[in-house]
N, C-alpha and C positions, 0 to 999 in steps of 0.2 A: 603085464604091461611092459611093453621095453618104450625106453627113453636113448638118445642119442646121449653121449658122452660128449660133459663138457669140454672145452681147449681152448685153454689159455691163449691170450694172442703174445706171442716172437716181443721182443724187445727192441730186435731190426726190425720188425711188421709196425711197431708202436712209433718209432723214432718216422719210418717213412709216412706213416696217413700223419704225424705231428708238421711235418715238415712239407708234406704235401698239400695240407688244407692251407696252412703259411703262408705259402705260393700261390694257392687259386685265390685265397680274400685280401689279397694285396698286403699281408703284412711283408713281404719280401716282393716286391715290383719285380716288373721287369727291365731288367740291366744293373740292377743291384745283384752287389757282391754276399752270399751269404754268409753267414758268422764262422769264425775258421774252426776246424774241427775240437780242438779244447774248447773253445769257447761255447759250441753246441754241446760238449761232455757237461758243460758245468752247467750250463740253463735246463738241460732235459734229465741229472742228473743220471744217465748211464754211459757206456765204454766207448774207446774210440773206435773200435770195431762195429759196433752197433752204428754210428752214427757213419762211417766210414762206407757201409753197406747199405745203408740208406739213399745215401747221396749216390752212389754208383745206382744206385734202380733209378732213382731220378733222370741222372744219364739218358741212362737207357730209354726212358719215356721221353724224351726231347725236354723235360723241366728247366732242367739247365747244363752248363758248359763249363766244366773244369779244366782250367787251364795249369797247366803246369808250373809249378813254383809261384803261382798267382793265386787261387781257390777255385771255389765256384758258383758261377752268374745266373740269376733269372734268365730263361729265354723266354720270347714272344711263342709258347706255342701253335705247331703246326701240325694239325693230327694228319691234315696230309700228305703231309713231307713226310711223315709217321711210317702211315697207312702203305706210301708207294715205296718206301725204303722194304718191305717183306713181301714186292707183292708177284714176286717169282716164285716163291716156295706155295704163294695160291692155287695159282692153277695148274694143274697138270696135264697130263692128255684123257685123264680119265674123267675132269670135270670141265674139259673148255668148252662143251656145248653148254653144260651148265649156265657159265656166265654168259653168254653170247646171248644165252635165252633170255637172262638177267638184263643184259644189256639191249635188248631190243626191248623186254617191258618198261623199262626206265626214258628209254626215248619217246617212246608212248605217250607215257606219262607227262614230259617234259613238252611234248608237244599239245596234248589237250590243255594243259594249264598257258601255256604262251596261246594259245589260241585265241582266250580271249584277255591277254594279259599285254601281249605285244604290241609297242606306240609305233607307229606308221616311221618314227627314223629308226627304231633297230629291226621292222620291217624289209627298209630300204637299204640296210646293212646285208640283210641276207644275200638281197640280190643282186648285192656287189662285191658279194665272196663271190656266189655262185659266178659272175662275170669273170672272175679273177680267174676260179678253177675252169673256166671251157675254157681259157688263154694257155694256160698250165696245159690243157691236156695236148693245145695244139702244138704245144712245142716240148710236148713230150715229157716235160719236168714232173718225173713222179716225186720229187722231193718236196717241191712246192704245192704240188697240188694232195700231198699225204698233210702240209701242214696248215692249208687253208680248208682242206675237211675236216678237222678236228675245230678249228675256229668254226667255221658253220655249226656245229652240232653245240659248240659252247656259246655262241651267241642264242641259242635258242632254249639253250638251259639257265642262261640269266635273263629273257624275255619273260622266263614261266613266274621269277620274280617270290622264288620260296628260296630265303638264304640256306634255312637247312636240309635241301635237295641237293641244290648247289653245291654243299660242302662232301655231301654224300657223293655227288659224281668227281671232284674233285678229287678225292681221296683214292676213286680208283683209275684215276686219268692215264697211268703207264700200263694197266691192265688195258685200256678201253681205246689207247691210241695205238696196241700191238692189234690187236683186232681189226679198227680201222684202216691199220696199212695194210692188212691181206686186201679190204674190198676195196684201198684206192689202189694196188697194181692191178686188181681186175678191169677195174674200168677203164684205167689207159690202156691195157691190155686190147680190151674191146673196141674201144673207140678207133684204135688205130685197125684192127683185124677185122673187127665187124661191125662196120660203121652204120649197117643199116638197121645193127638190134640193138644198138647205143639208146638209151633213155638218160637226157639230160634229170636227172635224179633229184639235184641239188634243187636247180629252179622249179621244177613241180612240187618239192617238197614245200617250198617259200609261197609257190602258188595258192595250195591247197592250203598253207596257213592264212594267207590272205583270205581266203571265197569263206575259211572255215569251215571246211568240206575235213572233217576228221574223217571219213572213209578212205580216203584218195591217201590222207597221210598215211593209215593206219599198213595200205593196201604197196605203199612207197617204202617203206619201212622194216614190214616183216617178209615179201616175196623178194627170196634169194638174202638176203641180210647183209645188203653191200655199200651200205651207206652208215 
C-alpha cells in the first residue's frame, strides 16, 4: 500500500491563511491599518520575514495596500480589478476562439435568463442604446459606438438579475470588450460599405427579447459573432 507523504505547511503559508481569514470575517475591516510588522511577530509568535512575506502575497491578491513609511490597509476587494490586471497573458492566438466560443455561450446564457427577468424600463434602455448606436454609426464614431456596444450587452447581463454571473462577466470585461471592438469596426465598416447587408443587430436583439423569441436571439448571436 503506498500513502502519500505528509508536509508540513510553511510558517509564511501559516502567517498568510492567519492573516487572511483576519481580513475576510472582519477582524481587520476594510480601510483599517494592520498591526505593524513586530507587532504581528509578537501576536503570531514567528519572524519578520514570515510575516513580511505574508503581507506581500496579500499585495499581490488585492487584500491590501502598503503604503510606504505608513504600513498596510484593508482594501475593498475587487476580483475583477484582479482578474482583468492578467488578462493579456490569457489569451493567446492559440486559444482566442476558445474564448469567443466562451463568450458567445455566456451571452446565451445571459440572454435566456433576462428573457424573462427583464422590467419593461431596462427593456426600454436597450432600445435607447441601440438608438444611440445607429447615430454613432451615422456619423461614423467607431469610438462611441465600440463603447455603447459593450453597454448594450452589460445592460442585459444585469437584466438576467444573477449577481454571481454578473461578477463572472465582469471579471473578464477587458478580455470581452477586445473581442467586441473587432465586431464593432466590422459593422461600421459594413454599414457604410454595404449598406444593403447591414442588419441593425442591436435592435433585433432587444426585439427578439421583447417577443421572447430565444431563436431569433440565439440565431443573432451566434451567426458571424459580431455583436
Amino acid at each position: 500500500m503506498c500513502v502519500k507523504r505528509i508536509h508540513k505547511e510553511s510558517i509564511p503559508d501559516q502567517v498568510f491563511r492567519e492573516l487572511k481569514q483576519a481580513i475576510l470575517d472582519g477582524t481587520f475591516p476594510v480601510g483599517s491599518k494592520l498591526p505593524s510588522e513586530n507587532e504581528l511577530c509578537a501576536q503570531l509568535g514567528v519572524s519578520r520575514p514570515s510575516v513580511k512575506s505574508a503581507v506581500q502575497r496579500l499585495a499581490v491578491l488585492g487584500l491590501v495596500e502598503t503604503r510606504a513609511g505608513d504600513g498596510s490597509y484593508v482594501k475593498d476587494f475587487d476580483l475583477a480589478a484582479l482578474f482583468n490586471q492578467i488578462s493579456d497573458v490569457l489569451i493567446t492566438e492559440e486559444n482566442k476562439d476558445d474564448f469567443n466560443e466562451y463568450r458567445v455561450q455566456m451571452d446565451l446564457l445571459f440572454v435566456r435568463l433576462a428573457m424573462e427577468r427583464i422590467t419593461p424600463q431596462e427593456l426600454d434602455e436597450l432600445f435607447e442604446i441601440a438608438g444611440q448606436m445607429d447615430r454613432c454609426l451615422q456619423k461614423r464614431d467607431e469610438k462611441a459606438f465600440h463603447s455603447l456596444d459593450f453597454r448594450f450587452h452589460a445592460s442585459i447581463v444585469h437584466a438576467a438579475k444573477n449577481s454571481f454571473l454578473e461578477q463572472i462577466f465582469y471579471m473578464t470585461r477587458d478580455l470581452y470588450e477586445r473581442f467586441l471592438l473587432e465586431g464593432s469596426r466590422d459593422l461600421v465598416q459594413l454599414y457604410h460599405e454595404h449598406p444593403d447587408e447591414y442588419c441593425d443587430i442591436h435592435r433585433e436583439l432587444a426585439l427578439a427579447l421583447r417577443d421572447k423569441n430565444y431563436g431569433r436571439c440565439e440565431q443573432l448571436l451566434t451567426i458571424g459573432n459580431i455583436v
